[in-house]
C-alpha positions in Angstrom: -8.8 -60.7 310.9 -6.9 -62.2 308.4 -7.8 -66.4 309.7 -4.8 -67.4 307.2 -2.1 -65.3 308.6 -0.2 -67.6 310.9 -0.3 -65.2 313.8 -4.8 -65.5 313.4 -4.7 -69.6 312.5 -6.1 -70.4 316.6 -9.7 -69.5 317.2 -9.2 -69.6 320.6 -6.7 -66.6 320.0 -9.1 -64.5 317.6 -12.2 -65.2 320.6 -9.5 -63.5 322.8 -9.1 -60.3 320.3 -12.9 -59.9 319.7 -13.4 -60.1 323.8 -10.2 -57.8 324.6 -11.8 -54.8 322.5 -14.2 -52.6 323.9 -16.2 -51.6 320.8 -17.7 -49.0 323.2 -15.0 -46.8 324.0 -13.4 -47.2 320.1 -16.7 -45.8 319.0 -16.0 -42.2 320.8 -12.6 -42.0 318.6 -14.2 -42.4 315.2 -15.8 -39.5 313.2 -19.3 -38.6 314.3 -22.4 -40.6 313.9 -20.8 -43.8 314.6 -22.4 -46.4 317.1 -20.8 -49.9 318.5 -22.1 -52.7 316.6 -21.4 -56.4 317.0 -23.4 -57.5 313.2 -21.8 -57.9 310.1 -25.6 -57.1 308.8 -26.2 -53.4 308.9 -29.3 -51.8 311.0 -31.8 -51.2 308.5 -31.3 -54.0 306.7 -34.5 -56.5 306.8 -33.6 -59.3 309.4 -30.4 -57.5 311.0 -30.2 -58.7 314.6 -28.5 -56.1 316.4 -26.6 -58.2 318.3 -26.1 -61.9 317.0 -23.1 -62.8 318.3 -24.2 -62.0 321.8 -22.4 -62.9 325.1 -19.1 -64.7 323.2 -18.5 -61.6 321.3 -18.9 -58.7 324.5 -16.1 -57.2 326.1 -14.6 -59.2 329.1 -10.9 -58.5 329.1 -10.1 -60.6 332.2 -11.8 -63.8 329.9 -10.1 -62.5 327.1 -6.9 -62.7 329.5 -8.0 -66.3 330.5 -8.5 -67.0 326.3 -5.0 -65.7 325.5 -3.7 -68.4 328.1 -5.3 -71.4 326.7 -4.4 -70.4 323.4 -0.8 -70.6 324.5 -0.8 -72.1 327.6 3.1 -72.7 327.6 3.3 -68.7 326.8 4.9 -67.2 323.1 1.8 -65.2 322.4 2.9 -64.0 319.1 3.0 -60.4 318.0 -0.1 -59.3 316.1 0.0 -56.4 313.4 -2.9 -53.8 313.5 -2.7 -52.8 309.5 -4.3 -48.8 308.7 -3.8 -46.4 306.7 -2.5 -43.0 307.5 -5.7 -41.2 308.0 -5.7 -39.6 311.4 -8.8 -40.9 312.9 -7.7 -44.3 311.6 -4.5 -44.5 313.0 -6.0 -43.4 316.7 -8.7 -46.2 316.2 -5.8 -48.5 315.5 -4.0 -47.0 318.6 -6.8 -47.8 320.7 -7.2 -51.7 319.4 -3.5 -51.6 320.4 -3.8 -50.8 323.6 -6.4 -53.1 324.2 -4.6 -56.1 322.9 -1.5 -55.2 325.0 -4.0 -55.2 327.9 -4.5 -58.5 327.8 -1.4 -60.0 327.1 -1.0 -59.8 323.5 1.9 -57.8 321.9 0.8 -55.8 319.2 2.4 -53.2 317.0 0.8 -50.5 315.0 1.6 -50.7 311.2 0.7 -47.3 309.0 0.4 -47.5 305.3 -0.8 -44.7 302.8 -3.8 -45.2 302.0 -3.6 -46.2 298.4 -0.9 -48.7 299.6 -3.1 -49.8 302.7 -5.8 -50.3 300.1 -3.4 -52.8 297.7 -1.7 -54.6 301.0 -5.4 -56.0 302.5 -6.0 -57.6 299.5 -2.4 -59.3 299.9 -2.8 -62.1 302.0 -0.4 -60.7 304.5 -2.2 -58.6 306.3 -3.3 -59.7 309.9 -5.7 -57.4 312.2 -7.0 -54.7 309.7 -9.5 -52.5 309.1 -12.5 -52.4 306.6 -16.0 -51.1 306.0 -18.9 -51.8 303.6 -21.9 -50.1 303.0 -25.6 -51.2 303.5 -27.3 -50.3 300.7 -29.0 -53.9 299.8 -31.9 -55.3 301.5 -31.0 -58.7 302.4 -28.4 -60.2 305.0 -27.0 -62.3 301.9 -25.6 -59.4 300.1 -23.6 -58.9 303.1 -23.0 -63.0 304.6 -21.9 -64.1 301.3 -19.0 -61.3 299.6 -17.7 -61.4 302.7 -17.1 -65.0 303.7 -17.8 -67.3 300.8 -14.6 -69.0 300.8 -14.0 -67.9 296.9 -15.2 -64.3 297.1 -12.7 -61.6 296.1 -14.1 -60.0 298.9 -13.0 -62.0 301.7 -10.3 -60.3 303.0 -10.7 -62.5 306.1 -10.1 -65.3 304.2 -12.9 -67.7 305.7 -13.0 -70.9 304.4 -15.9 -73.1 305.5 -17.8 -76.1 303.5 -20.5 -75.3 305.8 -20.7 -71.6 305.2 -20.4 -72.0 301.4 -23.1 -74.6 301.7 -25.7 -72.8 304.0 -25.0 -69.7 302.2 -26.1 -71.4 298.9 -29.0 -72.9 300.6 -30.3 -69.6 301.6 -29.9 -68.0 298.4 -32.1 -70.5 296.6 -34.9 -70.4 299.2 -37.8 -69.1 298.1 -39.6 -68.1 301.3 -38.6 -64.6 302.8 -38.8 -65.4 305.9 -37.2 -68.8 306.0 -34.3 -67.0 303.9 -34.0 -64.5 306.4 -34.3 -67.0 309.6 -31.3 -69.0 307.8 -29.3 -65.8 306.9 -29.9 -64.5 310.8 -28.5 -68.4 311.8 -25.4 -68.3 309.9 -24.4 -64.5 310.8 -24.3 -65.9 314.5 -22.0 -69.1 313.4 -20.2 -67.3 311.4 -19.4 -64.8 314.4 -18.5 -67.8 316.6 -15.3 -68.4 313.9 -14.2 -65.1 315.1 -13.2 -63.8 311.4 -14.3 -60.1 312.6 -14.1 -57.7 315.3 -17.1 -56.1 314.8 -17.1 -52.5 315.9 -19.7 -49.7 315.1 -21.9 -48.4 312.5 -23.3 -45.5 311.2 -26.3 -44.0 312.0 -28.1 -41.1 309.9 -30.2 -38.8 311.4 -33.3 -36.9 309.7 -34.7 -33.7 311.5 -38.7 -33.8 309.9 -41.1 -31.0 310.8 -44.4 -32.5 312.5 -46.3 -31.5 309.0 -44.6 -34.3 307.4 -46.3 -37.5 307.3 -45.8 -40.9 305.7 -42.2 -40.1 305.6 -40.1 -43.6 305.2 -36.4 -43.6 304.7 -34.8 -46.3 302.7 -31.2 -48.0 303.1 -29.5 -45.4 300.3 -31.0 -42.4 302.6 -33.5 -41.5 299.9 -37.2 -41.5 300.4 -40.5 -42.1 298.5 -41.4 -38.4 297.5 -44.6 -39.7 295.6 -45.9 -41.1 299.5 -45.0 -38.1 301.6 -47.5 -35.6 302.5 -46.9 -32.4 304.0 -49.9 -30.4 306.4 -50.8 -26.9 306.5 -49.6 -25.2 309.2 
């Protein structure tokens, strides 16, 4: 979600979004080998928490009902814009979040771009509820935390501003020690969740078919493997 757009500015409002979306169901409409997620870390990654946002972020509409009323408890829920582009399975994704929204209580109208135009118009500052990917390739939650919500990324669509974040995320960087890197990385994916920038929905999983022969297989994040450490058995 675009946080900037005056539609997003009320947390209260986005808490209602991420609640009113079943990531479940959204899942089955997406191409193949996608799964729900609630991380901004991808599985795989070393320290991904596959569920750090936990109870605040799980599908509830009739509390995202109650959220939408306390975010405008004197009514005037304002009309939020799903932004896609024109691929097919896109645009029924972005039908789907639609529905949801308009579930709840929250008008919502589909908006379809081409996809070179839907690729310029995110990076606008106008766009409100949109979608976006990224690709886990790197092995640390940082690589993921801080292009995405360091307040002067060119990545951060959302545009997320926080002292805090931009502090904490330069803290971790510097620290030395894995695992305390990783411990403050896990802390600030779950805070950073609780601004309700993202509705996180799935990921994709790859699947590897191995024949019992193979041993010391180990698959890294970019799909490849170790050749040099695989052995295969007679039959």
């Amino acid at each position: 979600m675009n946080v900037a757009n005056p539609v997003l500015t009320n947390p209260v409002f986005r808490q209602a979004i991420v609640k009113g979306i079943d990531r479940a169901k959204l899942v089955t409409l997406g191409p193949a080998g996608l799964r729900p997620s609630s991380a901004v870390v991808p599985p795989g990654v070393p320290g991904a928490v596959d569920d750090p946002c936990g109870s605040p972020c799980a599908y509830d509409p009739a509390a995202a009902k109650a959220l939408v009323a306390q975010a405008f408890p004197g009514g005037g829920v304002p009309t939020v814009d799903v932004d896609t582009d024109d691929d097919p399975a896109d645009v029924a994704l972005a039908n789907a979040v639609q529905a949801s929204l308009v579930a709840i209580g929250v008008p919502a109208n589909v908006v379809v771009k081409p996809f070179a135009e839907y690729q310029r118009f995110v990076t606008t500052g106008q766009q409100q509820l949109f979608r976006t990917g990224w690709v886990g390739m790197a092995p640390s939650p940082g690589s993921y935390l801080d292009p995405l919500f360091r307040s002067n990324s060119l990545d951060n669509l959302t545009a997320l501003a926080s002292a805090s974040v931009d502090t904490r995320l330069g803290t971790a960087r510097a620290t030395k020690d894995d695992a305390a890197r990783v411990a403050q990385y896990q802390a600030l994916e779950k805070d950073v969740l609780a601004l309700w920038p993202v509705v996180p929905l799935g990921s994709y999983v790859a699947s590897v078919r191995l024949s019992a022969r193979v041993e010391h297989y180990v698959q890294r994040l970019d799909g490849t493997f170790d050749a040099l450490q695989v052995q295969v058995g007679s039959s």
